[in-house]
C-alpha positions as CSV (number, residue, x, y, z in Angstrom):
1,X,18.0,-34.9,21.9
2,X,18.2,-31.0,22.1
3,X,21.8,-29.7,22.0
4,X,22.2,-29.2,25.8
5,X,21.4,-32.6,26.6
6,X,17.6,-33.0,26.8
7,X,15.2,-35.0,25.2
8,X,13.0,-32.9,22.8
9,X,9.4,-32.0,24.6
10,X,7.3,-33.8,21.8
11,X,4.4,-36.3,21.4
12,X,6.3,-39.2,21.4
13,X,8.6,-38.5,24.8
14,X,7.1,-40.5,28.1
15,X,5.8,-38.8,30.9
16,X,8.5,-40.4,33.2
17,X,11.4,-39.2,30.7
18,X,9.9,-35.8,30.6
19,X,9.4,-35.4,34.2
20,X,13.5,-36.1,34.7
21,X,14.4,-33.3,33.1
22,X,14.2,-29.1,33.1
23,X,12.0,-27.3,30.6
24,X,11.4,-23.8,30.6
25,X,8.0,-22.5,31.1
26,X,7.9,-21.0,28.1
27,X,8.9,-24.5,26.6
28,X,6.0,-26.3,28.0
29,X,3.3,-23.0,26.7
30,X,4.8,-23.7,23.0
31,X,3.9,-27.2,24.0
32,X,0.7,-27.0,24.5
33,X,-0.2,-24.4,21.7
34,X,1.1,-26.9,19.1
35,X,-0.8,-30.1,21.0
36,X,-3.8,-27.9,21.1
37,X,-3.7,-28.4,25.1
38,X,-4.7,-25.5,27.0
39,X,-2.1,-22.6,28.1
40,X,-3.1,-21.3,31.3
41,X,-1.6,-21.7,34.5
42,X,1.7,-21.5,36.2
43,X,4.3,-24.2,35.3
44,X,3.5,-27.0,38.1
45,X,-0.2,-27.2,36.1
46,X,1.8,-26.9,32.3
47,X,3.9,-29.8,33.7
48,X,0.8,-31.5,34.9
49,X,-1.1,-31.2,31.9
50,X,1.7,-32.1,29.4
51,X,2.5,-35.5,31.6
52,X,-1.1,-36.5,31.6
53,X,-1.2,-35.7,28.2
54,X,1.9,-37.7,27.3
55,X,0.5,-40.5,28.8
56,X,-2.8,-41.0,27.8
57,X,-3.3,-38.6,24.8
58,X,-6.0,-37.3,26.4
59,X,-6.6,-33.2,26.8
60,X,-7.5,-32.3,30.0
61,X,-10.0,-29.6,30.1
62,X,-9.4,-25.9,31.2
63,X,-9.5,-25.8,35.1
64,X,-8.9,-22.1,34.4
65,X,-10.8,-20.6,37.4
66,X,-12.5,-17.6,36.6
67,X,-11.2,-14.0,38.6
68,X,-13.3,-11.8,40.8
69,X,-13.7,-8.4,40.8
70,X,-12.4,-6.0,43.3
71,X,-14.7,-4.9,45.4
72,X,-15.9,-1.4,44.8
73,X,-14.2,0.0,48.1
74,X,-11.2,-1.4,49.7
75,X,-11.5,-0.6,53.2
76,X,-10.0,-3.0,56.4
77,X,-12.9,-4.7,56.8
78,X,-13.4,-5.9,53.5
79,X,-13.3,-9.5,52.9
80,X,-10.7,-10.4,50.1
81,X,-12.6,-11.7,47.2
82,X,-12.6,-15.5,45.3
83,X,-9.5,-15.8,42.4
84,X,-8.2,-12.7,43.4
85,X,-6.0,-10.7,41.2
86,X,-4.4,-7.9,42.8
87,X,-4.7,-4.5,40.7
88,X,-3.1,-1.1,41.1
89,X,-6.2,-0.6,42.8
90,X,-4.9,-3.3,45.5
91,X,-1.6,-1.4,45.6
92,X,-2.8,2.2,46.2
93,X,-4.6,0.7,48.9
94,X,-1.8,-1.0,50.5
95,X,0.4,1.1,50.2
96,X,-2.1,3.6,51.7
97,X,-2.1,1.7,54.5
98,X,1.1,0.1,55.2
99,X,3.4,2.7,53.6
100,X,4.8,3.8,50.5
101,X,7.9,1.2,50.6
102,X,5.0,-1.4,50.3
103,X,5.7,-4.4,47.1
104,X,3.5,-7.4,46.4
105,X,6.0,-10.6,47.2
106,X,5.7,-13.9,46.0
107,X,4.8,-15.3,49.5
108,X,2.2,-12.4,50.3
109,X,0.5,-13.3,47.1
110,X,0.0,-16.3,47.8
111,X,-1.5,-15.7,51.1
112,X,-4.2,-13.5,49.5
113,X,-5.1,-16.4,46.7
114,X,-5.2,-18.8,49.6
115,X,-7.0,-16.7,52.2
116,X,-10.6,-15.8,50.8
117,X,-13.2,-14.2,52.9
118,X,-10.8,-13.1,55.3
119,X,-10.6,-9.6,55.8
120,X,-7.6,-7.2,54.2
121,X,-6.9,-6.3,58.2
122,X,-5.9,-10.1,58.2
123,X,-3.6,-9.4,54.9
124,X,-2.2,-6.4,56.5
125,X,-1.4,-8.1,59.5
126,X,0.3,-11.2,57.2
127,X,1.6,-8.8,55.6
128,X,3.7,-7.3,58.4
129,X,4.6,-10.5,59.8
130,X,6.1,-11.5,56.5
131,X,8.3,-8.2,56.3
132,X,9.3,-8.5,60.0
133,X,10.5,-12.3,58.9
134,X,12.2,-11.2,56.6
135,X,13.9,-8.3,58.2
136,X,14.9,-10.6,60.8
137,X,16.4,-13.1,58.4
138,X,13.9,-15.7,58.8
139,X,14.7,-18.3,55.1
140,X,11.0,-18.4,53.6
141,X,9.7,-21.3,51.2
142,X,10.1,-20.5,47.6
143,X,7.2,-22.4,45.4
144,X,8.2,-24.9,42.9
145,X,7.7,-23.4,40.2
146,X,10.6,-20.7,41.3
147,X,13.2,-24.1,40.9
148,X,16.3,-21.2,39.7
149,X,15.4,-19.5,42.5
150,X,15.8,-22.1,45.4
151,X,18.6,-23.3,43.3
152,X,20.8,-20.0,43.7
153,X,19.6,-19.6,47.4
154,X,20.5,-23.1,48.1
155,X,23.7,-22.4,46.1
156,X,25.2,-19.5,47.8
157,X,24.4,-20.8,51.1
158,X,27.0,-23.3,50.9
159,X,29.4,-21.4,48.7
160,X,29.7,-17.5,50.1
161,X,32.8,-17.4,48.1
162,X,31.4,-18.4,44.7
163,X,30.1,-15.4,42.4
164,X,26.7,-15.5,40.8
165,X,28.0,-16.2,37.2
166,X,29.1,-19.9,39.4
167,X,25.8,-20.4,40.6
168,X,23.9,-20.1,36.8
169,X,27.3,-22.2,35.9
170,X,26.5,-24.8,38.4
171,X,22.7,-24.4,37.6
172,X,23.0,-24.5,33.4
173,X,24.5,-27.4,34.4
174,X,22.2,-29.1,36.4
175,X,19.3,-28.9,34.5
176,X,20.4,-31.0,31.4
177,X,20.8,-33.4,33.8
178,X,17.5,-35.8,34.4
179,X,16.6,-36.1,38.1
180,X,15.9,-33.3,40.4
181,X,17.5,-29.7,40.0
182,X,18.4,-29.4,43.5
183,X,21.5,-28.0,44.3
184,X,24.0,-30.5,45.6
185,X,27.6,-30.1,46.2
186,X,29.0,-32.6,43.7
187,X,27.5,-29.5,41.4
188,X,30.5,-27.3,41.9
189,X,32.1,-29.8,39.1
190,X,30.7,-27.8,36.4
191,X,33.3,-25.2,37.3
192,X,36.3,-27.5,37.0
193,X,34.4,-28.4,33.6
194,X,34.2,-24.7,33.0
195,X,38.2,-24.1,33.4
196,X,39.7,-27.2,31.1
């Protein structure tokens, strides 16, 4: 066990034990590097990878997909390319475009990687819609990977009164637990915990 509670992440743990609890991303890269097991991806394929590999023992290959280039031009019409990784290049031009308070946003991303061969008019347009959403206080999905993330939102919508050192509190907490790291209300213990 590591001090906070969890198992160690090593060869021996099983896949069910290791999927109850909380590792950091940057856990599950050191991980892989000394199983040999590839290191690329976001932390839903790390956590993929290591549970297969717990498992079975077996290494799954790289599915690694390879990024596009830009196109030469940007221009409206342009359809957005395969893999795509947005460049300064892809920020000059929206911000060319939409304005200079433009910022790349998780959820925007993701529409890009998701949306190939449509044209940058359609990511303008999504992009808009996702600013006016969010001007308009419209909750939007976090991914989950961004568990801390949905945690705190989650956390502070049923607690206004709490500060934010509570929430990572209530959160430091909940992830040396096994199960899921969803906030739930019974999590507000911690504090009690916190004051004795």
């Amino acid at each position: 066990m590591m001090s906070d509670g969890r198992p160690v992440l090593e060869k021996g743990l099983s896949q069910d034990r290791f999927r109850q609890f909380y590792y950091l991303k940057e856990e599950l890269v050191i991980f892989c590097r000394e199983e040999g097991l590839s290191m690329s991806g976001g932390k839903p394929e790390l956590t993929e990878r290591i549970a297969h590999y717990l498992e079975t023992g077996e290494k799954l290959p790289n599915s690694a997909k390879r990024r596009s280039k830009p196109p030469k031009e940007l221009t409206l019409n342009t359809q957005i390319e395969e893999n795509i990784t947005c460049s300064e290049k892809h920020r000059a031009f929206f911000k060319k475009v939409i304005g200079d308070d433009f910022k790349f946003n998780v959820r925007f991303l993701k529409w890009l990687r998701e949306n190939p061969g449509k044209t940058y008019q359609d990511a303008v347009e999504e992009y808009l819609k996702i600013r006016d959403e969010r001007k308009k206080g419209i909750k939007t999905d976090i991914g989950t990977q961004f568990e801390y993330n949905t945690y705190i939102r989650d956390f502070f919508a049923d607690n206004k009164e709490h500060s934010l050192k509570d929430a990572i509190t209530c959160w430091n907490h909940k992830k040396r637990l096994p199960g899921n790291n969803s906030y739930e209300r019974s999590d507000l213990s911690a504090l009690e915990d916190q004051d004795d």
